[in-house]
MIBAZA-488018 format. One record per residue (C-alpha): residue number from 0; x, y, z. Coordinates in steps of 0.02 Angstrom, whole numbers, plus 50000, padded with zeros to 5 digits. Layout:
N
<NUM, <X, Y, Z>>
...
This chain:
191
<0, <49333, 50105, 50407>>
<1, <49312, 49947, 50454>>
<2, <49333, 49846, 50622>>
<3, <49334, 49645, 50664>>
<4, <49312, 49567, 50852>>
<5, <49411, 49379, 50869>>
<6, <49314, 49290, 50982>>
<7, <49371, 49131, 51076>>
<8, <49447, 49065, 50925>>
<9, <49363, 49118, 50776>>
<10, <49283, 49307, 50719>>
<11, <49118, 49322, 50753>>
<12, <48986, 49488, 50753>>
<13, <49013, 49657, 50826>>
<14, <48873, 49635, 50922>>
<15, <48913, 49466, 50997>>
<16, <48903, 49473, 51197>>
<17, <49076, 49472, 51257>>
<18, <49108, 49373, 51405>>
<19, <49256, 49365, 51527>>
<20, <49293, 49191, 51525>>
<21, <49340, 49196, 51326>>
<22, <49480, 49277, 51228>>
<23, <49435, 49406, 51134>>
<24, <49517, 49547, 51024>>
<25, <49472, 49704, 50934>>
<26, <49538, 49740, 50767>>
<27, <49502, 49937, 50712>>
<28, <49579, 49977, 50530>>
<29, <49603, 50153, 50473>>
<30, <49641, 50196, 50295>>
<31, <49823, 50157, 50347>>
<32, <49827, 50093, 50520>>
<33, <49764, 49946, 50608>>
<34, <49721, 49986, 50799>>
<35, <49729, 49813, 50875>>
<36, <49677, 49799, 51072>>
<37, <49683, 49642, 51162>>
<38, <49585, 49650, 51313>>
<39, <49665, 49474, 51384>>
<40, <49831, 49537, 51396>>
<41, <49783, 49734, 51433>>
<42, <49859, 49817, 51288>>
<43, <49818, 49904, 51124>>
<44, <49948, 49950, 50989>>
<45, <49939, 50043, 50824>>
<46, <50015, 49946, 50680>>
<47, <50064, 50079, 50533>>
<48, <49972, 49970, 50375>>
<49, <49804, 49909, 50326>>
<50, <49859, 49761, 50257>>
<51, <49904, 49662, 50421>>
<52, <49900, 49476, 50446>>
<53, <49870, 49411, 50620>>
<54, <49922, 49257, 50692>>
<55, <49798, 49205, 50820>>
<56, <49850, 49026, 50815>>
<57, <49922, 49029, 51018>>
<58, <49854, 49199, 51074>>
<59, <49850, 49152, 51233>>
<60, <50030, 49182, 51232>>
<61, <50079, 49272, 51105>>
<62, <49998, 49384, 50955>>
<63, <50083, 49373, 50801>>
<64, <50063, 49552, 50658>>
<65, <50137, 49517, 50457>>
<66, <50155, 49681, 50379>>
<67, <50249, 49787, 50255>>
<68, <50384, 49630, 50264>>
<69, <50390, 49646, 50430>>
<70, <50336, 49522, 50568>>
<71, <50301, 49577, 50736>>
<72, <50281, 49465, 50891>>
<73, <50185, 49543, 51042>>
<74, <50182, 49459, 51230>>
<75, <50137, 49514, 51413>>
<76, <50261, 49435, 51521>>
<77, <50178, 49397, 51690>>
<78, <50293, 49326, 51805>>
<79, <50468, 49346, 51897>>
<80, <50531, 49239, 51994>>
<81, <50634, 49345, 52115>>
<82, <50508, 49469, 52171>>
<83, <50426, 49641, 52115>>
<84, <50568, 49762, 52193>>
<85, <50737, 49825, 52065>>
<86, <50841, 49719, 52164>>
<87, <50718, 49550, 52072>>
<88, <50711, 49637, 51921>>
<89, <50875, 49669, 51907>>
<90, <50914, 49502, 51933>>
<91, <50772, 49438, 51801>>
<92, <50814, 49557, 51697>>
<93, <51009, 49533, 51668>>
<94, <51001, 49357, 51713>>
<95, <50868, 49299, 51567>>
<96, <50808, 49467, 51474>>
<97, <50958, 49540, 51416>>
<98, <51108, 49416, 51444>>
<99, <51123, 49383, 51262>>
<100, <51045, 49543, 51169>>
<101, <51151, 49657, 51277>>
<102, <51317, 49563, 51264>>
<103, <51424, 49637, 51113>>
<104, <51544, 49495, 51132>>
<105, <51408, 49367, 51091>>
<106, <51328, 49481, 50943>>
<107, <51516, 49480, 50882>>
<108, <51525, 49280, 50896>>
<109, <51372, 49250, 50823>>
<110, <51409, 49383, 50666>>
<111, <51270, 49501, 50760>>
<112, <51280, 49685, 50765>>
<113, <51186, 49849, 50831>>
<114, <51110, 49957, 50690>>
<115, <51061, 50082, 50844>>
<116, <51127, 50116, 51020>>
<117, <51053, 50011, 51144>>
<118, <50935, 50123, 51243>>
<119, <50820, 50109, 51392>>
<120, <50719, 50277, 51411>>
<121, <50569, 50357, 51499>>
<122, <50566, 50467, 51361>>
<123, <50510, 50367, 51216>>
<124, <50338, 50336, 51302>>
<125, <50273, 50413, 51457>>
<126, <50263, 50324, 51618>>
<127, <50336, 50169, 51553>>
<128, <50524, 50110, 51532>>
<129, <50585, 50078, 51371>>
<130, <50743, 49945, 51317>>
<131, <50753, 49951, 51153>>
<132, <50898, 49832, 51048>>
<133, <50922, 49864, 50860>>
<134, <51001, 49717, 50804>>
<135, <51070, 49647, 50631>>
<136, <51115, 49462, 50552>>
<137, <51255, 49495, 50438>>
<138, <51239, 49342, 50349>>
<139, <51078, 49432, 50260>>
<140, <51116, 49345, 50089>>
<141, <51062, 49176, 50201>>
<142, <50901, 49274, 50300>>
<143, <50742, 49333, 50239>>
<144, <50730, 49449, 50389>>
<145, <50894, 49507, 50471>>
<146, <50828, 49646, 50559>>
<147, <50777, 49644, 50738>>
<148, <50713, 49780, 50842>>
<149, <50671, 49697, 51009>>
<150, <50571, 49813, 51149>>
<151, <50549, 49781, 51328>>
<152, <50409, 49901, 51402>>
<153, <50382, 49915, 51582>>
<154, <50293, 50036, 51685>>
<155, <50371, 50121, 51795>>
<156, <50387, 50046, 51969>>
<157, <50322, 49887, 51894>>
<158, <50473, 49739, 51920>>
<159, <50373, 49585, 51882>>
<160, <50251, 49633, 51723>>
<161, <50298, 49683, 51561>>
<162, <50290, 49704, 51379>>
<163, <50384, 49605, 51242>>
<164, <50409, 49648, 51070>>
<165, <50509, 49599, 50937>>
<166, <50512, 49609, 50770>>
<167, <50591, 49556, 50627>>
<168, <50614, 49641, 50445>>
<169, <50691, 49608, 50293>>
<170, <50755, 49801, 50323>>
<171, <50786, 49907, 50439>>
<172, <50618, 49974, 50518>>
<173, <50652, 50053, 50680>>
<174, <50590, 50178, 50655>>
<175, <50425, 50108, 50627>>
<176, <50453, 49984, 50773>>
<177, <50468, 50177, 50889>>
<178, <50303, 50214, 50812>>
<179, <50223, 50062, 50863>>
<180, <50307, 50099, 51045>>
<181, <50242, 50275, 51053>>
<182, <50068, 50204, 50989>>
<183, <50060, 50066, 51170>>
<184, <49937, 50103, 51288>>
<185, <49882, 50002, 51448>>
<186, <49691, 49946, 51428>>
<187, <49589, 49862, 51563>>
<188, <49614, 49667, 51566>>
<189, <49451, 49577, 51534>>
<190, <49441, 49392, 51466>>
């Protein structure tokens, strides 16, 4: 229906000559969807609503989605530190991914608590690894958004890059945060 380009800081025309040394990301709305592909960081995503706000304001770290009370935080994590092999990403990986989100004896200190199974799947998308946490606040009366659902996508045989997502809802949406999953694809990195 309609479609917007964000250009090295600011929209600009469709027809503006892209070039490689600038940021710059495609917007593609739907009647219900928003196809959002940002070349920089190699990825596109399908967000399920039209009416999407998008926080650009440090995109060259992280892209920021508002919908349906939602809010859904999108990085490409670039580096580890003790090598691309499981053995490093093991290490990374327990050491400073999951040592807190994967702990139930610090989701039970700090009055946390799984709304799903933890799961880590090849299923969900294909060629890629999926962690997925499904995490409530229980003090909801004092949060506006006490759901989490918190993705880590990796492809396969891939130890140093990955994919970061986590979002935050005033309900529980992860079902809608599987969608988005299922909707990742790998683009070619240009800008």
């Amino acid at each position: 229906k309609r479609s917007k380009l964000f250009y090295d800081g600011e929209y600009v025309s469709l027809d503006t000559k892209v070039s490689k040394r600038k940021d710059n990301k495609k917007e593609f709305y739907t009647d219900n969807s928003l196809r959002f592909v940002n070349t920089p960081d190699g990825y596109a995503v399908t967000i399920p609503s039209k009416d999407v706000d998008i926080d650009y304001s440090i995109a060259d770290y992280r892209v920021q989605f508002g919908f349906n009370e939602s809010v859904l935080t999108l990085t490409h994590e670039k580096s580890n530190p003790y090598g691309n092999n499981v053995s490093g990403w093991k290490t990374y990986y327990n050491d400073w991914v999951n040592r807190y989100i994967n702990n139930p004896k610090y989701l039970e200190d700090n009055n946390l608590s799984y709304t799903e199974e933890v799961s880590s799947t090849e299923e969900l998308l294909d060629g890629y690894v999926v962690d997925t946490y499904s995490i409530r606040i229980n003090d909801a009366d004092k949060i506006d958004k006490p759901y989490y659902n918190i993705s880590i996508i990796r492809e396969e045989k891939e130890y140093i890059e990955f994919y970061l997502l986590v979002m935050k809802s005033k309900t529980n949406q992860t079902d809608v945060h599987k969608e988005i999953i299922k909707s990742f694809e790998q683009v070619k990195e240009y800008g």
